[in-house]
DOROLO-672098 format. One record per residue (C-alpha): residue number from 0; x, y, z; residue in one letter. Coordinates in nm, 4 decimals, always signed. Last residue first. Layout:
{num: NUM&x: X&y: Y&z: Z&residuo: a}
...
***
This chain:
{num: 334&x: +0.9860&y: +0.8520&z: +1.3402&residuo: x}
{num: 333&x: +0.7606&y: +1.1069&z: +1.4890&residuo: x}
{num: 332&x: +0.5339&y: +0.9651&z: +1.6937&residuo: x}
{num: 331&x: +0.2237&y: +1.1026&z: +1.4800&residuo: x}
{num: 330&x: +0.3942&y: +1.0176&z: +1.1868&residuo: x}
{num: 329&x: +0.5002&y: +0.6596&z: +1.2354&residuo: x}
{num: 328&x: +0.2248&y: +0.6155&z: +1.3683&residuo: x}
{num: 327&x: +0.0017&y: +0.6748&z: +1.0647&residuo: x}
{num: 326&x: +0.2235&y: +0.4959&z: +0.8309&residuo: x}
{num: 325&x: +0.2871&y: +0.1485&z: +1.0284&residuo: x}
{num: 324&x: -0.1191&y: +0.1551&z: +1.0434&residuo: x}
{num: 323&x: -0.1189&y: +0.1592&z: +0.7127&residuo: x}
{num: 322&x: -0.4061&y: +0.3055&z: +0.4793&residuo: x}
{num: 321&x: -0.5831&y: +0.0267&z: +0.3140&residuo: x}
{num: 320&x: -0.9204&y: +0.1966&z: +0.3115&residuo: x}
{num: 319&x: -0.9129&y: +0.6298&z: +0.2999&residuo: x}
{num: 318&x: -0.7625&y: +0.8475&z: +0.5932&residuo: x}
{num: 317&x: -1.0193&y: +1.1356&z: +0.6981&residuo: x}
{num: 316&x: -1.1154&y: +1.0667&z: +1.0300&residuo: x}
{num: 315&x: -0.8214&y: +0.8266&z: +1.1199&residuo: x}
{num: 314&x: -0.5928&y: +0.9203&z: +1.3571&residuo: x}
{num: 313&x: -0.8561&y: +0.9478&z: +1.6300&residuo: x}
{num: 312&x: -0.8462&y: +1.1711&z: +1.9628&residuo: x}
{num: 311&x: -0.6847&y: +1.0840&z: +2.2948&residuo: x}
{num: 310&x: -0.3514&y: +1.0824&z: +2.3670&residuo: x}
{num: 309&x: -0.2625&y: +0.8781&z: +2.6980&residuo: x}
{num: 308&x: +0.1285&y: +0.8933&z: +2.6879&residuo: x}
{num: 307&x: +0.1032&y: +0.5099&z: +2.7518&residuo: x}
{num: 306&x: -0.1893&y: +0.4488&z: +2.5261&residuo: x}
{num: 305&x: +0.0520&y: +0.5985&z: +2.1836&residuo: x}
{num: 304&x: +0.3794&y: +0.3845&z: +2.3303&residuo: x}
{num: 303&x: +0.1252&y: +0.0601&z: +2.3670&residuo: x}
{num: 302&x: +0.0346&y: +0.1559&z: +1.9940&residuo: x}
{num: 301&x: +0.4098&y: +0.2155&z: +1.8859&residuo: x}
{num: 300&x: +0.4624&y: -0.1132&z: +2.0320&residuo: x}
{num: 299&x: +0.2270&y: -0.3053&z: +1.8428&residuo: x}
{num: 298&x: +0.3205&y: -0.1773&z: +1.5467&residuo: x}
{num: 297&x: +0.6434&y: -0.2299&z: +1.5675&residuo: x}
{num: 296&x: +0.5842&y: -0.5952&z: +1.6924&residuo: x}
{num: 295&x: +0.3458&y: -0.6610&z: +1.3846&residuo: x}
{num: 294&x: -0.0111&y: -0.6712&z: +1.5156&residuo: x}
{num: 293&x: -0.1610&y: -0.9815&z: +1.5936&residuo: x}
{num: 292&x: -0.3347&y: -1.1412&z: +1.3045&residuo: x}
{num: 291&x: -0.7122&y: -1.2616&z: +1.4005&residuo: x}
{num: 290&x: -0.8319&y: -1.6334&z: +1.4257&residuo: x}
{num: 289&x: -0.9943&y: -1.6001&z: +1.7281&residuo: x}
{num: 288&x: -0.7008&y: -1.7854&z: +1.9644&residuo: x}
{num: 287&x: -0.4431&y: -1.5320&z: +1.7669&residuo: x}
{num: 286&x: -0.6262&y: -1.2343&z: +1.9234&residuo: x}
{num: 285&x: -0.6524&y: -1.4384&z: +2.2597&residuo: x}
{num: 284&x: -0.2686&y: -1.4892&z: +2.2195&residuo: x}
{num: 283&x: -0.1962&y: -1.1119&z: +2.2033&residuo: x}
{num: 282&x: -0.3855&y: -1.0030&z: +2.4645&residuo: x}
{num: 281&x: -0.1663&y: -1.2718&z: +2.6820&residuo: x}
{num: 280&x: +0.1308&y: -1.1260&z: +2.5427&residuo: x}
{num: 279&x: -0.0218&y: -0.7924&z: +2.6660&residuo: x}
{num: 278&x: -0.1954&y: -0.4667&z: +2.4325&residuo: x}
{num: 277&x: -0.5308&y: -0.6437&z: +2.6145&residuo: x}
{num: 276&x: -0.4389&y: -0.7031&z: +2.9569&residuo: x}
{num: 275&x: -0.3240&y: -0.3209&z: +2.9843&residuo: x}
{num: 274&x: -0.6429&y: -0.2346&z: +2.8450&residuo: x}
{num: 273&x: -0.8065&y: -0.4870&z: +3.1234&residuo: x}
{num: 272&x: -0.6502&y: -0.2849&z: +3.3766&residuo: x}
{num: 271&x: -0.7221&y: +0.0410&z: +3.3147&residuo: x}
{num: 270&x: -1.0319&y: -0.0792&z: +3.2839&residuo: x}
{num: 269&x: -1.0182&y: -0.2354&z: +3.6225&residuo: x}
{num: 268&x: -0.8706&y: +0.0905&z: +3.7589&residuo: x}
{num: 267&x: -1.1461&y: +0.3182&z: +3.7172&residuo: x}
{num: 266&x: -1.0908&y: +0.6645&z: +3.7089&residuo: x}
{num: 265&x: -0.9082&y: +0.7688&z: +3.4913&residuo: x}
{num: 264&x: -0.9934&y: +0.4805&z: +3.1765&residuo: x}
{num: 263&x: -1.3514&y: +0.5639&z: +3.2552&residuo: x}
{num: 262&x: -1.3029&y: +0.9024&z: +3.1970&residuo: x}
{num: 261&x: -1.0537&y: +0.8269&z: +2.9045&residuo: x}
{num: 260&x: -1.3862&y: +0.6362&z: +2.7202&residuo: x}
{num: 259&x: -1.1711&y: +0.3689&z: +2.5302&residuo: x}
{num: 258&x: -1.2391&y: +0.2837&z: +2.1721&residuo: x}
{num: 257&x: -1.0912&y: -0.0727&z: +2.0945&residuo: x}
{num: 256&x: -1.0244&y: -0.1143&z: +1.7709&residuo: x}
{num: 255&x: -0.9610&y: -0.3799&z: +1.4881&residuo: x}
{num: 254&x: -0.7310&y: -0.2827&z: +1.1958&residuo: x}
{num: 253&x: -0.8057&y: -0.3170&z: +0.8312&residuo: x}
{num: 252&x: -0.6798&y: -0.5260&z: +0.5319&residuo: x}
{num: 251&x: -0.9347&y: -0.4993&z: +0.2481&residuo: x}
{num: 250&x: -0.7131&y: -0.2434&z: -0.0035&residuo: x}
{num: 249&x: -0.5203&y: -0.3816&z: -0.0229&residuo: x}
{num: 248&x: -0.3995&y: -0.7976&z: +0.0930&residuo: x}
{num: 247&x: -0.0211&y: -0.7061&z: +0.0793&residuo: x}
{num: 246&x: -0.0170&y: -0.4514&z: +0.3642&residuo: x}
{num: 245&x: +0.2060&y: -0.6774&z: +0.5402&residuo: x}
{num: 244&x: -0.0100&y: -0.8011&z: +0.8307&residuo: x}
{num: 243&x: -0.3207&y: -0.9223&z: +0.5786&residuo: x}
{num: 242&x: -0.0722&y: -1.0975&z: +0.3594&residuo: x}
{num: 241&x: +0.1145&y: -1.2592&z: +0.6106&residuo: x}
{num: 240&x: -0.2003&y: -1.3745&z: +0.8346&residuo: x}
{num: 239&x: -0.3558&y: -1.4762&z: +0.5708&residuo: x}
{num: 238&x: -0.6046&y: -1.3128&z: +0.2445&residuo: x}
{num: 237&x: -0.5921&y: -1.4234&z: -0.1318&residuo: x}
{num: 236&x: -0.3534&y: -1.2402&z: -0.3403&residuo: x}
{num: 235&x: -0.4262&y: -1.1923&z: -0.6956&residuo: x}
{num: 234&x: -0.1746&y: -0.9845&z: -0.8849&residuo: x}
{num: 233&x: -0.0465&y: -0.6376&z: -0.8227&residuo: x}
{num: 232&x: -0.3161&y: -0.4019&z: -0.9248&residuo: x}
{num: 231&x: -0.5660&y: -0.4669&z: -0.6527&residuo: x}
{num: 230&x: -0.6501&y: -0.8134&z: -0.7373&residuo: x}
{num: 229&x: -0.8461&y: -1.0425&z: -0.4511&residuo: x}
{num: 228&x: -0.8067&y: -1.4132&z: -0.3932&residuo: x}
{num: 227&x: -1.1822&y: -1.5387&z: -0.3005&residuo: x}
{num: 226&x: -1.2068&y: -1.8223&z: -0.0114&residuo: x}
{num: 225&x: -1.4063&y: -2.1009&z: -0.0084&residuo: x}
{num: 224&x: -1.6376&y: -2.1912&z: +0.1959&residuo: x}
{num: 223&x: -1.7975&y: -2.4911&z: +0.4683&residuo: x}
{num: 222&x: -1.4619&y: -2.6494&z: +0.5309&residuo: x}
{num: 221&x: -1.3059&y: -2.3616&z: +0.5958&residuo: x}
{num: 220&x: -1.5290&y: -2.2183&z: +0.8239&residuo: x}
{num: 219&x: -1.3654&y: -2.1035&z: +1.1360&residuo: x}
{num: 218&x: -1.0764&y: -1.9071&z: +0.8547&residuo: x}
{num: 217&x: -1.3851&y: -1.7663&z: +0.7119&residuo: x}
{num: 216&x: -1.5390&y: -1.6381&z: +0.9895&residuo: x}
{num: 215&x: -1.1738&y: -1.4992&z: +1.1282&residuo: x}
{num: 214&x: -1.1233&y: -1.2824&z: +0.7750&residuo: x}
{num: 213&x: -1.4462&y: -1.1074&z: +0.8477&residuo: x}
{num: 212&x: -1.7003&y: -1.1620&z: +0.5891&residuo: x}
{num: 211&x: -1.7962&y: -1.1102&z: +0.2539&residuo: x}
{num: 210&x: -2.0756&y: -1.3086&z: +0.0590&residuo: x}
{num: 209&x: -2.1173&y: -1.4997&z: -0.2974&residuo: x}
{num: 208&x: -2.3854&y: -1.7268&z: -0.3862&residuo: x}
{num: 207&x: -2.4174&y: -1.9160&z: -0.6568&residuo: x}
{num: 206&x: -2.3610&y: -2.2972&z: -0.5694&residuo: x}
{num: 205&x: -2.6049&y: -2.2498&z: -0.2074&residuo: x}
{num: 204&x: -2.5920&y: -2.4100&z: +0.0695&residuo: x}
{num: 203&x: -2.2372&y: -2.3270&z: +0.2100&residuo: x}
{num: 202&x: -2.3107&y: -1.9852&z: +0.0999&residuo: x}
{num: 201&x: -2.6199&y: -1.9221&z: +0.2957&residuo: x}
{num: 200&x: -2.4391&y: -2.1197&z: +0.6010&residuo: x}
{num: 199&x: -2.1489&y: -1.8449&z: +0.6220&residuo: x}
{num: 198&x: -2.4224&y: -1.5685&z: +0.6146&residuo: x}
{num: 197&x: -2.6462&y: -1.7592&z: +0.8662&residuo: x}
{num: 196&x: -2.3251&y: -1.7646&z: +1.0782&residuo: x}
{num: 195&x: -2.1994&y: -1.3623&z: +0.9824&residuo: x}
{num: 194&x: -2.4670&y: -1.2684&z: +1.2296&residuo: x}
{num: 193&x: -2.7021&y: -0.8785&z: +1.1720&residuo: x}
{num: 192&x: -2.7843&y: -1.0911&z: +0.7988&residuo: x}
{num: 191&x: -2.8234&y: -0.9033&z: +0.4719&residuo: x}
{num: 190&x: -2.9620&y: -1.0077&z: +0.1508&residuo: x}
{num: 189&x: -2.8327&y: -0.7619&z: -0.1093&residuo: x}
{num: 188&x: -3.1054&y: -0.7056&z: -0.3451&residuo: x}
{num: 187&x: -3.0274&y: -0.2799&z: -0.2931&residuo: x}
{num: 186&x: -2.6521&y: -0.3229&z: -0.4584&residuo: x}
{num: 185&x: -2.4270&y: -0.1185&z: -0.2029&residuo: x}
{num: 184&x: -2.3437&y: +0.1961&z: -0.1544&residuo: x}
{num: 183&x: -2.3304&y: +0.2653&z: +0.2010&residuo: x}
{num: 182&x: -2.0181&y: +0.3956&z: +0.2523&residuo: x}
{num: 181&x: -1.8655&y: +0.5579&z: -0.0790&residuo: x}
{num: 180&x: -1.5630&y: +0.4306&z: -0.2475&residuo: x}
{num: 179&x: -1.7186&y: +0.1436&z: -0.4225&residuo: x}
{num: 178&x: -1.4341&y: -0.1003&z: -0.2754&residuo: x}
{num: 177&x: -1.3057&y: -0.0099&z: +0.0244&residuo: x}
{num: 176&x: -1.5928&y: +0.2253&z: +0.1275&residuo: x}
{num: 175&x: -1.8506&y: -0.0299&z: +0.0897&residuo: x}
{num: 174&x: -1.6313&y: -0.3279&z: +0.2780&residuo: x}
{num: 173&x: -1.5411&y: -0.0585&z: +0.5254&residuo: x}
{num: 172&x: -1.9206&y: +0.0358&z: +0.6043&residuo: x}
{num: 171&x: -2.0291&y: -0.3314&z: +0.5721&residuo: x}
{num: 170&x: -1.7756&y: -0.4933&z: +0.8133&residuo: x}
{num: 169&x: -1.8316&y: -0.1503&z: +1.0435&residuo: x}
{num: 168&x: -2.1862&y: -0.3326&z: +1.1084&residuo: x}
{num: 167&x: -2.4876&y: -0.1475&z: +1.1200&residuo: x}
{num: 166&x: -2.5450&y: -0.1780&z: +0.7473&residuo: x}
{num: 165&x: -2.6511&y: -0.5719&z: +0.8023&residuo: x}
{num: 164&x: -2.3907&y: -0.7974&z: +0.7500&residuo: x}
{num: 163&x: -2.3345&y: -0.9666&z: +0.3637&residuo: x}
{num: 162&x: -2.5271&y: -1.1429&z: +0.1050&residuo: x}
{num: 161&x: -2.5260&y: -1.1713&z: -0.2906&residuo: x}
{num: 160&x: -2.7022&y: -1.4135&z: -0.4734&residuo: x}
{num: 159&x: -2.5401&y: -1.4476&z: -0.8697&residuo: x}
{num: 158&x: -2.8015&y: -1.6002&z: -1.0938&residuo: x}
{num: 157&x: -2.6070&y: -1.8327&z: -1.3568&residuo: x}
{num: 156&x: -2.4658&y: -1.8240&z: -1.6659&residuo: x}
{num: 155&x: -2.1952&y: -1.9296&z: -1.6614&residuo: x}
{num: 154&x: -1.8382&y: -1.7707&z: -1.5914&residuo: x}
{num: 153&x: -1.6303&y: -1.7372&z: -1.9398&residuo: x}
{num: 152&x: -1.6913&y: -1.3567&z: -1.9902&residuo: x}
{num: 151&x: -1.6584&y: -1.2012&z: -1.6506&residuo: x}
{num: 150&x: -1.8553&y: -1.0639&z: -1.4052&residuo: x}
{num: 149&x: -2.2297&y: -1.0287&z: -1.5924&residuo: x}
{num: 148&x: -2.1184&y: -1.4331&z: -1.6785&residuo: x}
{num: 147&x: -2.2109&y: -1.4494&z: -1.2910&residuo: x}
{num: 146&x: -2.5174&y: -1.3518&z: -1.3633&residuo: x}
{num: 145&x: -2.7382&y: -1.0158&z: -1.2373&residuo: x}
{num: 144&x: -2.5067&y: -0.7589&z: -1.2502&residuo: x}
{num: 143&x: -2.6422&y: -0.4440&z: -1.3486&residuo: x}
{num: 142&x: -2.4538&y: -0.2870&z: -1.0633&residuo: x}
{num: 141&x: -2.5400&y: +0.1372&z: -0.9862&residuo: x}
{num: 140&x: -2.5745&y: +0.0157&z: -0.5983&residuo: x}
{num: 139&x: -2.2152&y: -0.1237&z: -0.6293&residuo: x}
{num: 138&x: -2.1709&y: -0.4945&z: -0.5681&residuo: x}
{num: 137&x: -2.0861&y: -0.6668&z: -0.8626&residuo: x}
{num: 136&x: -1.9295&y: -0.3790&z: -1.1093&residuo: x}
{num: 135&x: -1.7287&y: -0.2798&z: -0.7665&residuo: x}
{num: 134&x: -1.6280&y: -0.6493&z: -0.7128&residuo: x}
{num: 133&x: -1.5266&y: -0.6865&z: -1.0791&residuo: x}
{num: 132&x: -1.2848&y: -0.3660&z: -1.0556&residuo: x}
{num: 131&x: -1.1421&y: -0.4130&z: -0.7721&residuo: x}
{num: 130&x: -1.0284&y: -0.7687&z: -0.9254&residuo: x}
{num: 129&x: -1.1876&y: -1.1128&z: -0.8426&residuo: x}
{num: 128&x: -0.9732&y: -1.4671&z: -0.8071&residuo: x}
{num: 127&x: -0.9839&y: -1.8375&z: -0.9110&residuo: x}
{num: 126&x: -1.3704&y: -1.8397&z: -0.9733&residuo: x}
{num: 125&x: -1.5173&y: -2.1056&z: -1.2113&residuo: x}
{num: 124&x: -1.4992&y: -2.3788&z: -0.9897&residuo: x}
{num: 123&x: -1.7868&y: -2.2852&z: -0.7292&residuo: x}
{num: 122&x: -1.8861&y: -2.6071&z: -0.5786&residuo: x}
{num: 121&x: -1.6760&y: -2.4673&z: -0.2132&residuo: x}
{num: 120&x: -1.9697&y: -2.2454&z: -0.2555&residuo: x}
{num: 119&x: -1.8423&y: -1.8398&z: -0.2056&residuo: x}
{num: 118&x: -1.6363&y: -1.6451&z: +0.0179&residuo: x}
{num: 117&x: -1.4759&y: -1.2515&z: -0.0188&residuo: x}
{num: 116&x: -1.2176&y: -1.1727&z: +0.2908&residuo: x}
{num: 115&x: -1.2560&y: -0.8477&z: +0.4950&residuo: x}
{num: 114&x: -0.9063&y: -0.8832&z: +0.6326&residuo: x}
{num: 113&x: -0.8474&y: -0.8494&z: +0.9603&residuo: x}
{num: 112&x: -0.5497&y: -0.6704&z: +1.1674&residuo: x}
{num: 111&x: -0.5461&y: -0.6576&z: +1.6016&residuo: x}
{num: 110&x: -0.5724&y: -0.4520&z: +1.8804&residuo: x}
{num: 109&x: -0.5961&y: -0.1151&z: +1.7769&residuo: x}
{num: 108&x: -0.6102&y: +0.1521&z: +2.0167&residuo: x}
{num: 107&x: -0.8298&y: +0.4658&z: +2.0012&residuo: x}
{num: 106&x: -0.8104&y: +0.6945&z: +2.3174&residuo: x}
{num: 105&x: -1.1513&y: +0.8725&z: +2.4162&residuo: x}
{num: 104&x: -1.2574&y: +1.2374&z: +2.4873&residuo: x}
{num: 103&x: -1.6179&y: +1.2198&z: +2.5655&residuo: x}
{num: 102&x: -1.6947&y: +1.6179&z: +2.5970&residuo: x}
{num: 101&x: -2.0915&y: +1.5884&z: +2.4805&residuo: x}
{num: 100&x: -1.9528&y: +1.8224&z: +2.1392&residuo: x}
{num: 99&x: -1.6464&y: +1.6492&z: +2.1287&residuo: x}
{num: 98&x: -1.8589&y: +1.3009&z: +2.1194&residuo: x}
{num: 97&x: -2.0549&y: +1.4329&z: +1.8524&residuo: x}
{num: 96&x: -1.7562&y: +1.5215&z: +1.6399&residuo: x}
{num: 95&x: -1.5966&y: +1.1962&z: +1.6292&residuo: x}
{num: 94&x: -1.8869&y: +1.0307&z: +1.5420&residuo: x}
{num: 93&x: -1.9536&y: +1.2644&z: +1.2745&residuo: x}
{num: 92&x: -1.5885&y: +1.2222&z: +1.1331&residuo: x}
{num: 91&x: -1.6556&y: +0.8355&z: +1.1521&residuo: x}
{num: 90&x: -1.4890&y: +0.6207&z: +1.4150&residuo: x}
{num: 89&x: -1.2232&y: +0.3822&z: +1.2551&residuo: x}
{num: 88&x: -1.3635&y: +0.0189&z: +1.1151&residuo: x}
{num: 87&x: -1.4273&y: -0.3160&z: +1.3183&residuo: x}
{num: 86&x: -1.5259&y: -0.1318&z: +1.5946&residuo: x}
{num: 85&x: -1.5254&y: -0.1824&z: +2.0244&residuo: x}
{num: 84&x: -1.6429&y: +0.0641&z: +2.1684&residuo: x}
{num: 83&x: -1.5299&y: +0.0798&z: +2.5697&residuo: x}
{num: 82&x: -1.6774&y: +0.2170&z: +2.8951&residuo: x}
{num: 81&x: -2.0375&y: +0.1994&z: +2.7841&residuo: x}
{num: 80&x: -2.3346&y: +0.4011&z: +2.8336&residuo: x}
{num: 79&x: -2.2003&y: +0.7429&z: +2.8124&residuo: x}
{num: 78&x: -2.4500&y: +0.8334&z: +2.5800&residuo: x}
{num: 77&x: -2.1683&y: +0.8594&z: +2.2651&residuo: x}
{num: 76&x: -2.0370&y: +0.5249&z: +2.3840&residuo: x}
{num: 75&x: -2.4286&y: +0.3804&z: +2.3005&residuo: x}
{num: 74&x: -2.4164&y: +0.5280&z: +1.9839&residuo: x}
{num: 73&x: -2.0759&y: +0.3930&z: +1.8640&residuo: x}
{num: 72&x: -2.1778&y: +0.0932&z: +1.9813&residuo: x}
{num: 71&x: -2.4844&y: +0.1059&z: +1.7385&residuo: x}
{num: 70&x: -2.2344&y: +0.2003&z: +1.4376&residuo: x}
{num: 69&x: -2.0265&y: -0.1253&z: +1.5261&residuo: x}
{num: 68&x: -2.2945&y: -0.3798&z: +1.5949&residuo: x}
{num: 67&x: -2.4802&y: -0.4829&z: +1.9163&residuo: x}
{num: 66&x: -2.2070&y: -0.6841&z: +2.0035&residuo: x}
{num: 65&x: -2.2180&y: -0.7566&z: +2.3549&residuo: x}
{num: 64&x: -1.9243&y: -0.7972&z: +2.6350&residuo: x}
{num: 63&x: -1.9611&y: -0.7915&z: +2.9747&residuo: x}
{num: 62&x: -1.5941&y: -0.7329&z: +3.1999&residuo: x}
{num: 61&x: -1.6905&y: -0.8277&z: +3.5774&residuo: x}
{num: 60&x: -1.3919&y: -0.8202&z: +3.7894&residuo: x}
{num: 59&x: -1.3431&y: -0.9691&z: +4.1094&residuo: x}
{num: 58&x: -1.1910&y: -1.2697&z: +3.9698&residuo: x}
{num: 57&x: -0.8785&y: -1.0937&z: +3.8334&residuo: x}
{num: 56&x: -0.6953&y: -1.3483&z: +3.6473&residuo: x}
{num: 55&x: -0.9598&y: -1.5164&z: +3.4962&residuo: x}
{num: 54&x: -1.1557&y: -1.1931&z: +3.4790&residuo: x}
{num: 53&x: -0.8592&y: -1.1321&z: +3.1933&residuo: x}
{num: 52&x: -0.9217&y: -1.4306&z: +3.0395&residuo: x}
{num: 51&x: -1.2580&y: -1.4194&z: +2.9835&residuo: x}
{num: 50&x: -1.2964&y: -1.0702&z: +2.8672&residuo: x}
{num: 49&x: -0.9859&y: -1.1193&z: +2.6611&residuo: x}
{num: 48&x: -1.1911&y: -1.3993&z: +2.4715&residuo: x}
{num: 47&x: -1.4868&y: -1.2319&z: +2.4567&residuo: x}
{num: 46&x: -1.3450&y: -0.9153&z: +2.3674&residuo: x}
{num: 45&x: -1.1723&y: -1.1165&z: +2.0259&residuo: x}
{num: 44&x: -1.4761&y: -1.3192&z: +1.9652&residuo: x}
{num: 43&x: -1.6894&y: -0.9912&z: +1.9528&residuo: x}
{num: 42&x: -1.4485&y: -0.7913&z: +1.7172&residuo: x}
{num: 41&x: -1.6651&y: -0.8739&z: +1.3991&residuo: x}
{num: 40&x: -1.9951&y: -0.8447&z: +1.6176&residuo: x}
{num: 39&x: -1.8356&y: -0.4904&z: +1.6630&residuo: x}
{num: 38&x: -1.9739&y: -0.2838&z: +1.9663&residuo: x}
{num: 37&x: -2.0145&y: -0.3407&z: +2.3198&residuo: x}
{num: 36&x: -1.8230&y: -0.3818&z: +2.6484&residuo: x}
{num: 35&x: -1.9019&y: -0.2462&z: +3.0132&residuo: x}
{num: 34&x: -1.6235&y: -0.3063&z: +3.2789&residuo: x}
{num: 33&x: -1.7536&y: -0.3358&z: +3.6272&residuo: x}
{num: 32&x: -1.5664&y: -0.3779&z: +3.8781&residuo: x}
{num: 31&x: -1.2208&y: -0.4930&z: +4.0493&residuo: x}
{num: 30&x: -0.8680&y: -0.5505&z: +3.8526&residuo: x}
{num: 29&x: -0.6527&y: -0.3398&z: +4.0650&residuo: x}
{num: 28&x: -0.3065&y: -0.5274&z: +4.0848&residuo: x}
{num: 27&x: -0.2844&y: -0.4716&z: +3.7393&residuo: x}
{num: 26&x: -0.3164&y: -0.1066&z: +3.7442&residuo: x}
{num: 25&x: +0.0322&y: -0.0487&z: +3.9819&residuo: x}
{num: 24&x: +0.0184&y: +0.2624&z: +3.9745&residuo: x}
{num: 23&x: -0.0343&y: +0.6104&z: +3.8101&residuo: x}
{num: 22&x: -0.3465&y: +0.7207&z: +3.7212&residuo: x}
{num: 21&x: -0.4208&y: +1.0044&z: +3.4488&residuo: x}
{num: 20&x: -0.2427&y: +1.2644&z: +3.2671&residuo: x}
{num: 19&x: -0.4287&y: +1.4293&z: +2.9421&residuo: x}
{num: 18&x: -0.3389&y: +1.4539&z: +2.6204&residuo: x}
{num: 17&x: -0.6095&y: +1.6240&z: +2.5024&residuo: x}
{num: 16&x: -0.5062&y: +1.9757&z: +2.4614&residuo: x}
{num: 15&x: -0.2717&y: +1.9360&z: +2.2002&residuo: x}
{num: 14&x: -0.0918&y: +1.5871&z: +2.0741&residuo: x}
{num: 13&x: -0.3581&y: +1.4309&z: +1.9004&residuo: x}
{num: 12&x: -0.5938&y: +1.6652&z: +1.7954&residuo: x}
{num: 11&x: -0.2785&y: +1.8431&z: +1.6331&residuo: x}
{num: 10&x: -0.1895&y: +1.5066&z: +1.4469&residuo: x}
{num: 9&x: -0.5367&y: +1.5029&z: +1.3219&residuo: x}
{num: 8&x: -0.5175&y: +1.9148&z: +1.2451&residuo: x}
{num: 7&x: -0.1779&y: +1.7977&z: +1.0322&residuo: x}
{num: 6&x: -0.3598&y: +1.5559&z: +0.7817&residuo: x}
{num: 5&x: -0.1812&y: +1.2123&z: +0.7804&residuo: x}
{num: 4&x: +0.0402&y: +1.0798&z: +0.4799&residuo: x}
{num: 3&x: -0.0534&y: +0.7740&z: +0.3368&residuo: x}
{num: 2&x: +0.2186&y: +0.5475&z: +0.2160&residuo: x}
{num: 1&x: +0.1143&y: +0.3701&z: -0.0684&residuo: x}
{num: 0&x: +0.0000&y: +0.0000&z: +0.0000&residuo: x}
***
């Protein structure tokens, strides 16, 4: 991916004004109370599992974790009713700006990479790989596509049935973004599903569908789909943990978040707690455990560096799909 270079007022949101000092200590000896979770069904299996873990080693924690959906976490943070988003895409501009306007400062912190990985029918012989190009003349709201010989000369001629998450999910707002370069524009017959399993088992029944998922719903279901190599100029590549760490799999690599509420993350130590569990080795193997890439080491220092100093704001408002995470810190911190 092309180095992306970062607008200056982000790196000013960053670094003036709301980098703010909070408690010192010893946070992982103070794992007690409630810790209130919600957000990304994408992310879900990756909370869960630190949520588990982490009340494994501090008993008298509770950490809940739901996944009402990306954009309806969002919400709920914005109304103070959660101490952490989780999001499988970077807050929106409007998101941002609501939660300035209520006086939420949060810090963003990526936890992990995914790739938004195309599946069809395991029957399916005739596809090897999809370009940009073929997936925007397939699943663009303008798309006239109704066969799969509408794709490509040499498919047959058969009805293509599309599904996908439900426009609530960050899955669908990247996925829309990435590659029809507007959110939300996406072919209207579309059948949508708020759970990637009855998405997973459309395609397993069915010869002619196609559907996009999180990279860990394939990678669980293997043996039900099969997995679309993607062309972005350089050749097909099809999505792994190489490929979706290196930048190679672009422009449908993207990070994971947590969004932490920095009141919450003052003054109460369990969720200081559990973000330290999370950017741990142990963090690290529940990320792994879900079928997720763990960030490069790097990266995942530069993000433990970023939490440390406590800057809140996002680095991503106005940065396009596929932009590098390696890119944005590296300018922000200065290297």
């Amino acid at each position: 991916m092309s180095k992306v270079a970062v607008p200056e007022w982000i790196v000013a949101s960053l670094i003036f004004g709301v980098a703010i000092t909070g408690c010192e200590g010893n946070i992982s000896a103070s794992g007690s109370g409630d810790i209130v979770i919600d957000g990304s069904t994408t992310v879900f299996p990756v909370a869960q599992a630190m949520a588990e873990d982490f009340k494994a080693e501090h008993p008298e924690a509770n950490p809940s974790v739901n996944k009402s959906g990306t954009g309806s976490g969002f919400q709920k943070f914005s109304r103070g009713e959660i101490d952490i988003a989780t999001a499988s895409r970077p807050i929106e501009r409007k998101e941002d700006a609501e939660l300035r306007i209520k006086g939420i400062a949060y810090i963003e912190i990526p936890i992990a990479y995914d790739g938004v990985s195309l599946v069809v029918n395991p029957q399916n012989s005739w596809v090897d790989h999809l370009s940009m190009a073929e997936l925007k003349r397939a699943w663009s709201s303008a798309s006239t596509v109704k066969l799969w010989s509408d794709i490509r000369t040499g498919f047959p001629q058969s009805p293509i049935v599309f599904h996908g998450p439900t426009d609530n999910h960050g899955t669908y707002e990247y996925f829309t973004e990435a590659v029809n370069g507007k959110k939300d524009d996406l072919r209207a017959d579309c059948q949508k599903d708020q759970d990637y399993n009855p998405i997973i088992q459309a395609v397993a029944g069915d010869k002619n569908a196609m559907a996009y998922v999180g990279f860990n719903y394939y990678m669980e279901n293997q043996d039900k789909v099969k997995i679309v190599p993607i062309d972005s100029g350089n050749g097909p590549i099809t999505p792994s943990e190489s490929t979706i760490a290196d930048g190679k799999y672009a422009p449908l690599s993207r990070p994971l978040f947590l969004y932490v509420n920095k009141a919450s993350y003052d003054t109460k130590p369990q969720v200081q707690a559990f973000v330290k569990f999370a950017l741990s080795g142990k963090g690290d193997a529940d990320v792994r455990e879900s079928r997720y890439v763990v960030l490069p080491r790097e990266l995942h220092d530069a993000v433990a560096k970023h939490v440390e100093q406590e800057l809140a704001g996002t680095m991503f408002a106005r940065v396009v799909p596929g932009t590098r995470l390696k890119d944005l810190y590296t300018r922000v911190q200065g290297k």
